[in-house]
Every structure is written in structure tokens, then in C-alpha cells.
N, C-alpha and C positions, 0 to 999 in steps of 0.2 A: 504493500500500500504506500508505506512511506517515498519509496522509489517511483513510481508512477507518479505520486504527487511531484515528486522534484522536477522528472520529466515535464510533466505538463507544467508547472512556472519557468523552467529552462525555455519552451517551446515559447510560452505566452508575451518572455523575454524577450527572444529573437524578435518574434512578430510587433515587438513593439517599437526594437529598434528600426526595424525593415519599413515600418508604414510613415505614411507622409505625415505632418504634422498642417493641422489646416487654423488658420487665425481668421477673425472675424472680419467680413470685409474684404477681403483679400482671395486669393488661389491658393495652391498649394505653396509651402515655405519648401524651398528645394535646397536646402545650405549645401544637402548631402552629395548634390548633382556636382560630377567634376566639370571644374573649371578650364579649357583647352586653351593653351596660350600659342602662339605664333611658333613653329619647331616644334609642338607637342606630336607625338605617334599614337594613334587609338586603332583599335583592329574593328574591322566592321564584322558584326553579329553577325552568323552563319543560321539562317533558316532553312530546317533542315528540309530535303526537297519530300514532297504529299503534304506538306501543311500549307495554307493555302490562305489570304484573307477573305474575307467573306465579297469582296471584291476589288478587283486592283488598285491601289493606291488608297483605300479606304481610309482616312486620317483618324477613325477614331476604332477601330479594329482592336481587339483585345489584346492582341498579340504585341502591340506595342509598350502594354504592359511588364509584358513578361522579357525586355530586351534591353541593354545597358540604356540609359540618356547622360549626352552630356551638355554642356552649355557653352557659347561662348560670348564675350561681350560685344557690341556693335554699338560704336559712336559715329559721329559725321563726317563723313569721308573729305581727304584730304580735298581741294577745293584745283582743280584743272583747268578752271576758267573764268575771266572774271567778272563773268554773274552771275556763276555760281557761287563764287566766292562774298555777294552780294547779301545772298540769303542765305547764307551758315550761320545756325545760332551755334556762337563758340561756347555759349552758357550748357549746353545740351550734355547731361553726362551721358545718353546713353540707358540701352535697357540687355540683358541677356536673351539669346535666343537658344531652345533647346534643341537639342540635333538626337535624334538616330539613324545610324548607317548601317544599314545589312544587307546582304544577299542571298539569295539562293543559287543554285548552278546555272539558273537560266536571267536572271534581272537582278538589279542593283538599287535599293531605296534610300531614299533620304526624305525624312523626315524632319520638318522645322514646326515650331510653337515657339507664338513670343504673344505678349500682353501688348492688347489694341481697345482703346475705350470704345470703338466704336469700326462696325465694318464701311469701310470707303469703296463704292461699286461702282464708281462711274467718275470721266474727266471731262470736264466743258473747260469753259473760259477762267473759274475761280474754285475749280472743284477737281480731285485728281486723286486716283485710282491708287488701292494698297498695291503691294506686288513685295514678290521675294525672288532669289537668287541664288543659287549654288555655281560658283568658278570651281572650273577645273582648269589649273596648267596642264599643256601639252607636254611640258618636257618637264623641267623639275623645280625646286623650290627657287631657285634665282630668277624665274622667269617672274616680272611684277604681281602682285596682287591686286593693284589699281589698271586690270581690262588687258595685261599682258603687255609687250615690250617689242611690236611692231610685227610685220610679217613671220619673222623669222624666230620669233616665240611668242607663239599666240596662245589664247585661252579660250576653252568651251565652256557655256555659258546656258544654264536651264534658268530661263522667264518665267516664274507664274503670274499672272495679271488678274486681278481680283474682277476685272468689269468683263473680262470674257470668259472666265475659268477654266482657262488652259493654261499650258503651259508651251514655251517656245525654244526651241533646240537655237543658239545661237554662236558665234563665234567673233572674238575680235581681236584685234595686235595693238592695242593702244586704245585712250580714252578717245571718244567721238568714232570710231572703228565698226562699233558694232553692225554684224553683218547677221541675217537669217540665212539657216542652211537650208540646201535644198531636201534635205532628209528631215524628216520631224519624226524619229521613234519614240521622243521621251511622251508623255503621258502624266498626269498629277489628277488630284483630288482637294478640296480646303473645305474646312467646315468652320464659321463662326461660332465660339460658343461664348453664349451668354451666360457669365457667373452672378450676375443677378446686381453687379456693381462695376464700374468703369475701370477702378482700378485690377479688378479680377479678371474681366474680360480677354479671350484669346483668343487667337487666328491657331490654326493647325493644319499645316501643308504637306501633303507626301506626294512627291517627284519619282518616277522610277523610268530606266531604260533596261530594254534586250542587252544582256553580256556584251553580245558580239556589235562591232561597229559596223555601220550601215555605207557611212561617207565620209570625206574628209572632214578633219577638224574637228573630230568626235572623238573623246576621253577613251582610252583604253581601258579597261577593267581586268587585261591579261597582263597586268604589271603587278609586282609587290608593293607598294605604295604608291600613291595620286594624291597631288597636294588639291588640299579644298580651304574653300573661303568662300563668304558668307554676306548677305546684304538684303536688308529689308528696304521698302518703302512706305511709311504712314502718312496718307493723303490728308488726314486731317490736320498734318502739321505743315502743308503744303510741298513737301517733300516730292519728286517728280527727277529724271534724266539722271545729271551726276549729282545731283540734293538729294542723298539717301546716307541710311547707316553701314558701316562695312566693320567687317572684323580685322584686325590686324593682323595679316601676315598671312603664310599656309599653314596651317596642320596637314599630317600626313595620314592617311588613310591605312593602313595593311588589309591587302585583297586576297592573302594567301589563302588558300583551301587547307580547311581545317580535318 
């Protein structure tokens, strides 16, 4: 008896340190979620192949549950021109955005959530659309972070666009570069969810492509690591082109088969 009792407070323990802790007003407190800095290495989740989400790219799938998150931070990206340098609030610290990377043998996901008081759907003349971003360098971590480093070290570029909810395969060698491929395999899904308060409030985006590459200027996934970087847009802060948040620098991906 005595021993079964220990067992179950030992279990009751774990399960206490393991669950989220939630404050009033707020989402979940994630302290626990690692922090990925610029030169950081994290291995993307291996899903093993028959498990399946209940549809591709589903953002709120349970299985994302059950799979590492980490976070990284995104502030206002360095300023490339000068009007955009015009409308940079330098006051802006910045918000984290939560990432998971996994794959199976056949596709590659990524997953983003970050806290939005409100969903931005549409861009006119004073109004302008959320959107998020995953860079990928073509070669390796010297190539820029800030849209790549001209022809000859470009970067692949997944768009999702909050006003059309797709996502857009793109490629560029430098800022103002950006180019649409003529292949589009990648694919996404986003769900607004309302926490019932502004400051709880969050977007949740998963992005995924087919392993194999379709065309040029598309990220390889038969490499040991792929440096990635990271960039939201929140329309409600007028945010829009290079007026967006980015992360600093690459993290490195590991694609090895587990």
C-alpha cells in the first residue's frame, strides 16, 4: 500500500511539473519553453510514418501536443530603407514566437504561434494584413538573414498571408529581391484563437512541404542541418513589406533520420 501511495505522489509530481501553468488574463506562462538564440542546433521531431493529423497542416491537431516547442524572440527588423526606416518604433521590445519543426519521411512542418490582440484579414489604403514567414538559407549560416546576400546566396522563403490563407513558396538574394517560384508545393493552415482577452489572444500557423524538391531555389530537406529564421507581420501595428519583426540570426535545424 504504502509503495503505490509513493508511486502515485511520485506520478502526481511529475504531472505537475510537466503541465502548463495558466494566470489570469493571460495564455499559457511558457518560462519552460526553450529559448533559441542565433547559432542555436535543435533536431526537428521525427513523426513516426501511419500517424497522420486529422488533416494537413491542421494548426491545432493534438499531436502538436505531444512534440518539443521552442521559442524564439522577434523585434523590428533592421531598417533597408528609408521609409522604412521612417516607421520603426525603436521603442518596440518585441514578442516571442513558438516554433515546432518535425517531419515524417514524406513532408517537413513548421509550426508558429505568437500572441495577436486581434486577427488582421484584409489590406486597403490604412489597413494591412497579418502574415508570417519561415527563411530558409540555401547554403549555410553566413548567407544573410535579412532576405539573403544577392544571386549567388539566396534564400527560400514560405509566405503565409492572413487575407488569402495560403501560403506562398518564394525566393530572394537580397532585400526588395523577392521573387514567387514557379512551383508552389508548400501548403499551411492558421487558426485565430480567441482567449477571451487581447493580451491572450493567438494566431497559430503550420506550413509544410513534400521532402523532395520540386524546383529551383527550394530548401533541401536531404541535408543534416538548414539554417531557419523567423518573421511575423501585425497589421494592426501597421506593420507591412520590410516593417515587420524578425529573429536574429539562423538556428540550425538537424534533418537526420532518426
Amino acid at each position: 500500500m504504502m509503495r503505490h501511495l509513493s508511486q502515485t505522489l511520485a506520478a502526481t509530481a511529475l504531472l505537475a511539473l510537466a503541465a502548463p501553468v495558466f494566470a489570469e488574463g493571460s495564455s499559457i506562462i511558457e518560462a519552460n519553453v526553450k529559448l533559441l538564440e542565433a547559432g542555436d542546433t535543435v533536431a526537428a521531431s521525427r513523426i513516426p510514418d501511419g500517424i497522420y493529423l486529422r488533416r494537413v497542416n491542421d494548426p491545432n491537431d493534438i499531436i502538436w501536443e505531444r512534440l518539443p516547442e521552442y521559442r524564439v524572440h522577434v523585434a523590428p527588423a533592421p531598417s533597408v530603407h528609408e521609409s522604412v526606416d521612417l516607421r520603426i518604433d525603436y521603442d518596440d521590445e518585441g514578442q516571442d514566437v513558438y516554433l515546432t519543426m518535425a517531419r515524417t519521411s514524406e513532408r517537413f512542418y513548421v509550426r508558429m504561434r505568437w500572441r495577436d490582440a486581434q486577427p488582421d484579414l484584409m489590406t486597403s489604403s490604412n489597413r494591412f494584413r497579418d502574415a508570417a514567414a519561415v527563411q530558409f538559407s540555401l547554403g549555410d549560416d553566413a548567407t544573410s538573414y535579412l532576405m539573403g546576400d544577392g544571386p549567388d546566396a539566396p534564400v527560400n522563403i514560405w509566405y503565409w498571408r492572413s487575407d488569402r490563407g495560403e501560403v506562398q513558396n518564394l525566393a530572394a538574394g537580397g532585400p526588395g529581391s523577392t521573387t514567387m517560384l514557379d512551383n508552389q508545393p508548400v501548403s499551411g493552415a492558421a487558426e485565430f484563437v480567441d482567449k477571451g482577452s487581447p493580451a491572450a489572444n493567438e494566431w497559430s500557423v503550420v506550413m509544410s512541404r513534400p521532402i523532395p524538391t520540386t524546383g529551383d531555389y527550394e530548401v533541401s530537406f536531404r541535408r543534416g542541418e538548414v539554417p531557419m529564421a523567423f518573421a511575423i507581420w501585425q497589421g494592426s501595428d501597421g506593420q507591412r513589406d520590410g516593417l515587420k519583426s524578425v529573429s536574429d540570426g539562423w538556428i540550425l535545424v538537424s534533418l537526420e533520420e532518426s
